[in-house]
Gaussian input, Z-matrix of N, CA and C with variables (Angstrom, degrees):
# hf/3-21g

backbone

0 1
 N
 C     1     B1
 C     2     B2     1     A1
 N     3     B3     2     A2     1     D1
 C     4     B4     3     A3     2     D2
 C     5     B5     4     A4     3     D3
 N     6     B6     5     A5     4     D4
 C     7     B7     6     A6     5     D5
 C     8     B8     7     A7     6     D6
 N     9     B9     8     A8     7     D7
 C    10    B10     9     A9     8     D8
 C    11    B11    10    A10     9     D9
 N    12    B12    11    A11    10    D10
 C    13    B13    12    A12    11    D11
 C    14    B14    13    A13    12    D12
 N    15    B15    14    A14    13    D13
 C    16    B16    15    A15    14    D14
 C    17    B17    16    A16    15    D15
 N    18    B18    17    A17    16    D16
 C    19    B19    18    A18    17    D17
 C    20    B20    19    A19    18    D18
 N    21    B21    20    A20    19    D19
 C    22    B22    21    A21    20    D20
 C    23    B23    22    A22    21    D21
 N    24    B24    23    A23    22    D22
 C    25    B25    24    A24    23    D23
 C    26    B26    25    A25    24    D24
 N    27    B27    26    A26    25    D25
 C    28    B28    27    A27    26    D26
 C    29    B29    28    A28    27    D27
 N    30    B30    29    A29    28    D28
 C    31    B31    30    A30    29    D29
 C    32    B32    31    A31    30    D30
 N    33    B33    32    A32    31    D31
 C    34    B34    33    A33    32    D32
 C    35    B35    34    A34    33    D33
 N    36    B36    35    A35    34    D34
 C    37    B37    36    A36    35    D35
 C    38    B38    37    A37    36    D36
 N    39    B39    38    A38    37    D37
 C    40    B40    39    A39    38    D38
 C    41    B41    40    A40    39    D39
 N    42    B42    41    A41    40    D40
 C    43    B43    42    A42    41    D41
 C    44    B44    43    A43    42    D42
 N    45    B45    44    A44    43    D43
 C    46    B46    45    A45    44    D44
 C    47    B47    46    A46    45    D45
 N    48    B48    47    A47    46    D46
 C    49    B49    48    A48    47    D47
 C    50    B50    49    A49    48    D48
 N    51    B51    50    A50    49    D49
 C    52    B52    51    A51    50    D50
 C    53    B53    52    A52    51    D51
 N    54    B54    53    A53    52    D52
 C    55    B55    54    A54    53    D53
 C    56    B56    55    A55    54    D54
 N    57    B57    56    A56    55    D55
 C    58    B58    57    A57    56    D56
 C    59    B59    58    A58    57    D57
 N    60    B60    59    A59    58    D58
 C    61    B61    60    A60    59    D59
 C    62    B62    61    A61    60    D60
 N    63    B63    62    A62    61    D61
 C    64    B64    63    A63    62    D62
 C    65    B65    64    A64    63    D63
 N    66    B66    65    A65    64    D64
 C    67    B67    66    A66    65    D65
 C    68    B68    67    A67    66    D66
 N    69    B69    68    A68    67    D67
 C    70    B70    69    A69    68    D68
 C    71    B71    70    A70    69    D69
 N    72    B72    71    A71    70    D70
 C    73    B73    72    A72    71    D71
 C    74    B74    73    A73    72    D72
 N    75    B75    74    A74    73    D73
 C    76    B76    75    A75    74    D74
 C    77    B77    76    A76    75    D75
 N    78    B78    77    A77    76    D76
 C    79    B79    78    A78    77    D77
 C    80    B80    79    A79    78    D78
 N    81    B81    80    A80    79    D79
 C    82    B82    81    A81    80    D80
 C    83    B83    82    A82    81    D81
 N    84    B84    83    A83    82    D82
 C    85    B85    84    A84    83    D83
 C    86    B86    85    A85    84    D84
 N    87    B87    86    A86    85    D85
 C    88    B88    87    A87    86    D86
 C    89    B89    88    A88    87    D87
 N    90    B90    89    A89    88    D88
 C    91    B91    90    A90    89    D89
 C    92    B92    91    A91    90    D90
 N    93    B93    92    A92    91    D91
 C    94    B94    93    A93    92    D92
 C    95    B95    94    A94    93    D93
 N    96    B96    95    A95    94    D94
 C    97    B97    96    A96    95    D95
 C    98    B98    97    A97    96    D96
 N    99    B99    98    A98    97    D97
 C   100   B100    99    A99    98    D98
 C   101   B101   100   A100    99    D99
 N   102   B102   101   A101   100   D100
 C   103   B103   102   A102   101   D101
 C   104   B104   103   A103   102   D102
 N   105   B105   104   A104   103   D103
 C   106   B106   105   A105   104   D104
 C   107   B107   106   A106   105   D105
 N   108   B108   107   A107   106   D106
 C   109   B109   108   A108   107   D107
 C   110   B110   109   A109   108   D108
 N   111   B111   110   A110   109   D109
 C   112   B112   111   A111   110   D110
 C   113   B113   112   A112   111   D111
 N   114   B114   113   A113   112   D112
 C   115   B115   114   A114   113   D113
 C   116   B116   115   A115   114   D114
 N   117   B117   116   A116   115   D115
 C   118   B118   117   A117   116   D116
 C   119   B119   118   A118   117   D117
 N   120   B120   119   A119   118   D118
 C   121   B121   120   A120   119   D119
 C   122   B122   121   A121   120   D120
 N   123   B123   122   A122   121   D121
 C   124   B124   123   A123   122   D122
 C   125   B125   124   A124   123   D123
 N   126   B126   125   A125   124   D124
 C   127   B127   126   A126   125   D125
 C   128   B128   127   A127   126   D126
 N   129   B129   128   A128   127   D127
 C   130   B130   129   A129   128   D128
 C   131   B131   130   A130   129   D129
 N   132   B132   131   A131   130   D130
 C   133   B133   132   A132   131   D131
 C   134   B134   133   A133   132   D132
 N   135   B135   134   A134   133   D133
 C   136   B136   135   A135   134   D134
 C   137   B137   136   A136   135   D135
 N   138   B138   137   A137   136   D136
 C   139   B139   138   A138   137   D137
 C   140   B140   139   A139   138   D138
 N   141   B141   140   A140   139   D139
 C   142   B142   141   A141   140   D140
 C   143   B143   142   A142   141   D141
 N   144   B144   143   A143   142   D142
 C   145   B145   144   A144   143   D143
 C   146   B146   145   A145   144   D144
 N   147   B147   146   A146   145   D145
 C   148   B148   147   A147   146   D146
 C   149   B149   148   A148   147   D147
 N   150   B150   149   A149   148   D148
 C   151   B151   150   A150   149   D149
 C   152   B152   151   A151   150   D150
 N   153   B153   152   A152   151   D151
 C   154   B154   153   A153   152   D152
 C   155   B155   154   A154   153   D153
 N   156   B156   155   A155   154   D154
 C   157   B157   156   A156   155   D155
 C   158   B158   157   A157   156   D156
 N   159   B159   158   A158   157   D157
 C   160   B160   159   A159   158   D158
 C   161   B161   160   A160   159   D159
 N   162   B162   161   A161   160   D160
 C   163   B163   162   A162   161   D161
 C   164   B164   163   A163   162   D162
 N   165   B165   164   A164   163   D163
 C   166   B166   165   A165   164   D164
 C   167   B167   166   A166   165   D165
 N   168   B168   167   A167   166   D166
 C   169   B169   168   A168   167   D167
 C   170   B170   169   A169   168   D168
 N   171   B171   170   A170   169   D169
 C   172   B172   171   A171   170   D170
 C   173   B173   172   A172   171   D171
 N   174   B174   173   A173   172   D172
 C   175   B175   174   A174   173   D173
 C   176   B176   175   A175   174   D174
 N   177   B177   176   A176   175   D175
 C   178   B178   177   A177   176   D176
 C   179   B179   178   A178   177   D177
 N   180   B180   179   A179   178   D178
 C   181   B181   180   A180   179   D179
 C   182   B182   181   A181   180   D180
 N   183   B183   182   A182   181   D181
 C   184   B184   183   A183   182   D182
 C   185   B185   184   A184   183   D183
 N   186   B186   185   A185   184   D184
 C   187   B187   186   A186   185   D185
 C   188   B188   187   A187   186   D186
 N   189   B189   188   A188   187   D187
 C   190   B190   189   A189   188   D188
 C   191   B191   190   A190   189   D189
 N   192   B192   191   A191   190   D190
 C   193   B193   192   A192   191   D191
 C   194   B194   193   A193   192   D192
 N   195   B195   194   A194   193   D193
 C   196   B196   195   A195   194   D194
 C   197   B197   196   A196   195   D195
 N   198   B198   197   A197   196   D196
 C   199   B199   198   A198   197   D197
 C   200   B200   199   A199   198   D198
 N   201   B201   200   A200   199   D199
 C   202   B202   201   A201   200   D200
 C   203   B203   202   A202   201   D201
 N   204   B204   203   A203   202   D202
 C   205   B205   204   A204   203   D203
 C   206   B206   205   A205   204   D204
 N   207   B207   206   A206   205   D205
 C   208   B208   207   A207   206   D206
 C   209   B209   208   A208   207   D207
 N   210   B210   209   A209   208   D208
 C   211   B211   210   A210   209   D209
 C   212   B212   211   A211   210   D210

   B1=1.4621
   B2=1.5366
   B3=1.5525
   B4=1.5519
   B5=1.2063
   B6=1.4721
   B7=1.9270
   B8=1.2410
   B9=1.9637
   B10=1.2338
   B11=1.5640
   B12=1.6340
   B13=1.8085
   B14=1.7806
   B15=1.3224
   B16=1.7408
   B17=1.1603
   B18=1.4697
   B19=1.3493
   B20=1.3808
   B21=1.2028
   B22=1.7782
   B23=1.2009
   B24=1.4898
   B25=0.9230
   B26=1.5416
   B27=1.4790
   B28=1.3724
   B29=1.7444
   B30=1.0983
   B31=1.3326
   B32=1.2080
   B33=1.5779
   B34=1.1748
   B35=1.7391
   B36=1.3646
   B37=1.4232
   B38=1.6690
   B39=1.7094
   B40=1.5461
   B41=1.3799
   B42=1.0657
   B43=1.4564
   B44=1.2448
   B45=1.5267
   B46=1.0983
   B47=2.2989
   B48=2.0873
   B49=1.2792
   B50=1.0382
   B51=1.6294
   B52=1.2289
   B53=1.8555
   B54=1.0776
   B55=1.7911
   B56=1.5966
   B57=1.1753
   B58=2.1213
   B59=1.4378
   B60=1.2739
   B61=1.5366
   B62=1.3864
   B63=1.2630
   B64=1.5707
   B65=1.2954
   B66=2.1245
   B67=1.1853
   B68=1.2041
   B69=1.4339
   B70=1.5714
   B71=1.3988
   B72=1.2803
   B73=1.2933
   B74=1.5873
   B75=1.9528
   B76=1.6716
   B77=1.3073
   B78=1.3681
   B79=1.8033
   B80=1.5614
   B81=1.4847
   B82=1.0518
   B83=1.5197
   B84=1.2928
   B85=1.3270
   B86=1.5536
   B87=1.6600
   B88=1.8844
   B89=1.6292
   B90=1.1876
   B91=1.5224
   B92=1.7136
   B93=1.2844
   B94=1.3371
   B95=1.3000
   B96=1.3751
   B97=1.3546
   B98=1.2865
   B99=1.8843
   B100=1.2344
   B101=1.5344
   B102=1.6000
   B103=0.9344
   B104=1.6809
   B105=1.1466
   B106=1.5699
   B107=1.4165
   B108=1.2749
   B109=1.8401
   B110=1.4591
   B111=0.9020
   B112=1.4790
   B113=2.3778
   B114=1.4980
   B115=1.0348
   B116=1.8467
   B117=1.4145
   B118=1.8206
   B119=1.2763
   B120=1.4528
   B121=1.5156
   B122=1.2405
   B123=1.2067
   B124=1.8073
   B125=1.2448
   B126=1.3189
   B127=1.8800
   B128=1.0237
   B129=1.4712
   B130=1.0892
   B131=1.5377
   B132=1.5230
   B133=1.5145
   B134=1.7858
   B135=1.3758
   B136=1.5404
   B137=1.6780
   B138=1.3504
   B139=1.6781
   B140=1.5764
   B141=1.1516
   B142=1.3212
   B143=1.8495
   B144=1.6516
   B145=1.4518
   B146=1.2509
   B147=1.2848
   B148=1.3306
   B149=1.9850
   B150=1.8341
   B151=1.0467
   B152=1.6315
   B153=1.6792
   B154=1.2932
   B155=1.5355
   B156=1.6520
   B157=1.2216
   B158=1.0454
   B159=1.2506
   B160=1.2913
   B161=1.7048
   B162=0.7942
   B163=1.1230
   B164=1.6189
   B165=1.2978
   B166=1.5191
   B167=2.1706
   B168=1.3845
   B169=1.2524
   B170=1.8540
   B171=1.2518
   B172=1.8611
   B173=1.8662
   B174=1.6961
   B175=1.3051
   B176=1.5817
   B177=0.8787
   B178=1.5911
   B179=1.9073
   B180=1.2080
   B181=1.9195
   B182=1.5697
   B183=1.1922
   B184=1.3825
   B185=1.4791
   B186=1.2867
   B187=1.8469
   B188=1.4164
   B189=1.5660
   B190=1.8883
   B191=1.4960
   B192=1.2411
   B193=1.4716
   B194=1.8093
   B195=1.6364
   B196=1.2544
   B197=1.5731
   B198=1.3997
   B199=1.3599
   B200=1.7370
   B201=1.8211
   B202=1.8201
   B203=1.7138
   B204=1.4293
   B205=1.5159
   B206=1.0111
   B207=1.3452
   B208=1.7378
   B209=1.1359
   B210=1.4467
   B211=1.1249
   B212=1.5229
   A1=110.99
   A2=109.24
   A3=107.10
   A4=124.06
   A5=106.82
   A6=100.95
   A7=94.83
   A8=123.45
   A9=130.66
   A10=113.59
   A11=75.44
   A12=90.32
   A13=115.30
   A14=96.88
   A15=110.64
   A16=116.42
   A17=145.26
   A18=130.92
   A19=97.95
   A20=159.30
   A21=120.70
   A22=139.49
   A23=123.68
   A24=132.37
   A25=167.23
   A26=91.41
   A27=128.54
   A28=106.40
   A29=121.93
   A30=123.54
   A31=116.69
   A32=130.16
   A33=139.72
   A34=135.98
   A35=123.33
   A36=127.86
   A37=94.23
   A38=116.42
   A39=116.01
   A40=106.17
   A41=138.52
   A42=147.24
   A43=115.86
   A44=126.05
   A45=106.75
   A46=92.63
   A47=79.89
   A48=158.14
   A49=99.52
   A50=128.93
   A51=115.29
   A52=81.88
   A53=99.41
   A54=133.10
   A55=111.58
   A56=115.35
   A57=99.99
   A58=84.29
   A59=119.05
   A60=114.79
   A61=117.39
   A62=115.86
   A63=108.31
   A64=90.78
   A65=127.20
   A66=107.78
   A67=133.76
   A68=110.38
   A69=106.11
   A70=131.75
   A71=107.06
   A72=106.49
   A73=132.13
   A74=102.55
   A75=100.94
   A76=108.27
   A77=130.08
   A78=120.88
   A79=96.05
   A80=121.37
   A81=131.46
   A82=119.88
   A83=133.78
   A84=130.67
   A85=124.57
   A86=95.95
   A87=114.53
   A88=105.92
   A89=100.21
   A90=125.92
   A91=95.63
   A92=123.68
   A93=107.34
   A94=102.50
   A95=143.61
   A96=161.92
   A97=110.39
   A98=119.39
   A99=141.66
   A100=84.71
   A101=152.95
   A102=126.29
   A103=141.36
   A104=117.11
   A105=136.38
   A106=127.44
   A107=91.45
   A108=88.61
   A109=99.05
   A110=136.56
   A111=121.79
   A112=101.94
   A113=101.71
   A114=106.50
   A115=111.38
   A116=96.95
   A117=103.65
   A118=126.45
   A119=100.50
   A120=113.91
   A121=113.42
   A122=116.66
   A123=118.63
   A124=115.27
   A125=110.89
   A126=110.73
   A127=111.77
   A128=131.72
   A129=120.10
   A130=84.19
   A131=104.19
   A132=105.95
   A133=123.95
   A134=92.74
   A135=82.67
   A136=115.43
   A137=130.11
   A138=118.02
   A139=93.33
   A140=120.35
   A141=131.70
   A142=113.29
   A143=95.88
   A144=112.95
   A145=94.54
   A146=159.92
   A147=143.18
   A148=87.26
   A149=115.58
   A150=126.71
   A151=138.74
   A152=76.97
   A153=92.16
   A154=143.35
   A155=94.22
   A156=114.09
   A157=113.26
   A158=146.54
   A159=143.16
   A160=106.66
   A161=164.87
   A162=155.47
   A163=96.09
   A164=125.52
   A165=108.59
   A166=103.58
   A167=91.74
   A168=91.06
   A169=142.31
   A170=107.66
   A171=101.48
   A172=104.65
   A173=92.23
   A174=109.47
   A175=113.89
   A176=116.24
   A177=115.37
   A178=105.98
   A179=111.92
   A180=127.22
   A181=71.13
   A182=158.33
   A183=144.68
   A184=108.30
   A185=107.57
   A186=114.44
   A187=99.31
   A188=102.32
   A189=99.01
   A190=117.72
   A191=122.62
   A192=120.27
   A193=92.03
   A194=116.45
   A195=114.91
   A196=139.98
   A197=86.54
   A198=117.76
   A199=131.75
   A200=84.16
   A201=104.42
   A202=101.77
   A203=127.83
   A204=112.13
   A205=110.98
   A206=147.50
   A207=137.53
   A208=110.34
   A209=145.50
   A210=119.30
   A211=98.50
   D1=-36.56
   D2=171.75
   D3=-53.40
   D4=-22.30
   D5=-155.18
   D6=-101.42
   D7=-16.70
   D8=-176.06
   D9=-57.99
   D10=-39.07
   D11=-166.68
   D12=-73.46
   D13=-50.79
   D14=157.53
   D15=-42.69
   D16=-55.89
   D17=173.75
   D18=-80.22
   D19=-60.37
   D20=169.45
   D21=-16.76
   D22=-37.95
   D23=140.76
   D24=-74.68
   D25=-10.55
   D26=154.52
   D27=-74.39
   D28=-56.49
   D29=-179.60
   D30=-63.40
   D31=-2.29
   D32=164.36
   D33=-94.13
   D34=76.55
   D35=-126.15
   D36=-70.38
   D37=-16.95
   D38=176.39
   D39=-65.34
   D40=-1.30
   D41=-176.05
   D42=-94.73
   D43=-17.74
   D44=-164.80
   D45=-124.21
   D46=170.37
   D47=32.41
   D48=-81.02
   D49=167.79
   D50=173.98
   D51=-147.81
   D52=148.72
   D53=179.55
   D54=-72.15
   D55=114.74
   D56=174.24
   D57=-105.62
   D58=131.86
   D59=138.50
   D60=-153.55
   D61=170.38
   D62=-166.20
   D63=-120.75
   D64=-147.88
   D65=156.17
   D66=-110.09
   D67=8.59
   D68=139.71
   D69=-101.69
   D70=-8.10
   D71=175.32
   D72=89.31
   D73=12.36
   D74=162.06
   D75=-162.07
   D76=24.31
   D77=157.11
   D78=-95.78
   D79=-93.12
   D80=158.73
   D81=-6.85
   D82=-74.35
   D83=172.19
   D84=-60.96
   D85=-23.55
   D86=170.67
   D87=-54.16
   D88=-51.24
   D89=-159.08
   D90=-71.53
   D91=-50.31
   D92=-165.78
   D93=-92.64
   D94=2.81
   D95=-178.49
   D96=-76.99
   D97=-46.70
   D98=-166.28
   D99=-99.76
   D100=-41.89
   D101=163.85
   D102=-69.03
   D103=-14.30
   D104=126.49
   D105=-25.08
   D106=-56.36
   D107=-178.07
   D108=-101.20
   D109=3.44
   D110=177.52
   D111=-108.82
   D112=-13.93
   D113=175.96
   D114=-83.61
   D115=-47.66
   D116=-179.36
   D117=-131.32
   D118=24.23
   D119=168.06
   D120=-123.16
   D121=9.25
   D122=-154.93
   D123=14.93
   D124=82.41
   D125=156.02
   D126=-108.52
   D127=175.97
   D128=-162.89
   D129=-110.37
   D130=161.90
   D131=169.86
   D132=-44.53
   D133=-71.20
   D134=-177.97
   D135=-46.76
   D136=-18.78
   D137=178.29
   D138=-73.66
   D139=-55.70
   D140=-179.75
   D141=-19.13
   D142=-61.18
   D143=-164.36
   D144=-89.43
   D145=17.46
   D146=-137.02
   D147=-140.56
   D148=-50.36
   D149=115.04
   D150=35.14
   D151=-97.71
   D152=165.50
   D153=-65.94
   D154=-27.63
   D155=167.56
   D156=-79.64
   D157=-41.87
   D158=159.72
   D159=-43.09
   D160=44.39
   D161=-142.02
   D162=151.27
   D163=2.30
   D164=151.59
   D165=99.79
   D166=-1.70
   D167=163.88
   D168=-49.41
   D169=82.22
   D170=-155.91
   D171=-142.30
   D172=71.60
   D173=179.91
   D174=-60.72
   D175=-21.63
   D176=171.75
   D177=85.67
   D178=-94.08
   D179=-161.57
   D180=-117.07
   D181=45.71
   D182=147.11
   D183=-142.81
   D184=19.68
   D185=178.38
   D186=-73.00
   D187=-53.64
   D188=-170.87
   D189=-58.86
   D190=-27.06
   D191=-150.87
   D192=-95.09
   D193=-47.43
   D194=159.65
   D195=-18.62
   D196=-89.16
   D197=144.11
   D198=-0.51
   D199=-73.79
   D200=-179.23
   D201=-83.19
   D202=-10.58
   D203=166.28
   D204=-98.34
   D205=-25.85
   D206=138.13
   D207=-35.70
   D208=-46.68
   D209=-160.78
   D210=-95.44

């Protein structure tokens, strides 16, 4: 439902710039960041997540489940 709601609003150009943040500020915001660019940038996931990791991405016991809905 989150990501539903995120591309509704992404697809709405009166919306933007628009701010991602979560409350720390890099699974959650990783995640909809990498779905952004893989939605209207065409990257492929792994550039996407690779990305993300660069950027401090280190879900721990929530890497796989992440992960397997990006890809």
């Amino acid at each position: 439902e989150v990501v539903r709601e995120f591309l509704a609003v992404m697809d709405d150009p009166a919306n933007h710039p628009v701010l991602i943040h979560c409350f720390a500020g890099v699974h959650r915001t990783g995640t909809l960041c990498a779905v952004y660019r893989m939605e209207y940038r065409w990257w492929t996931a792994d550039r996407a997540i690779a990305v993300m990791e660069a950027f401090g991405f280190k879900p721990g016991r929530n890497r796989e489940a992440i992960e397997g809905y990006l890809r």
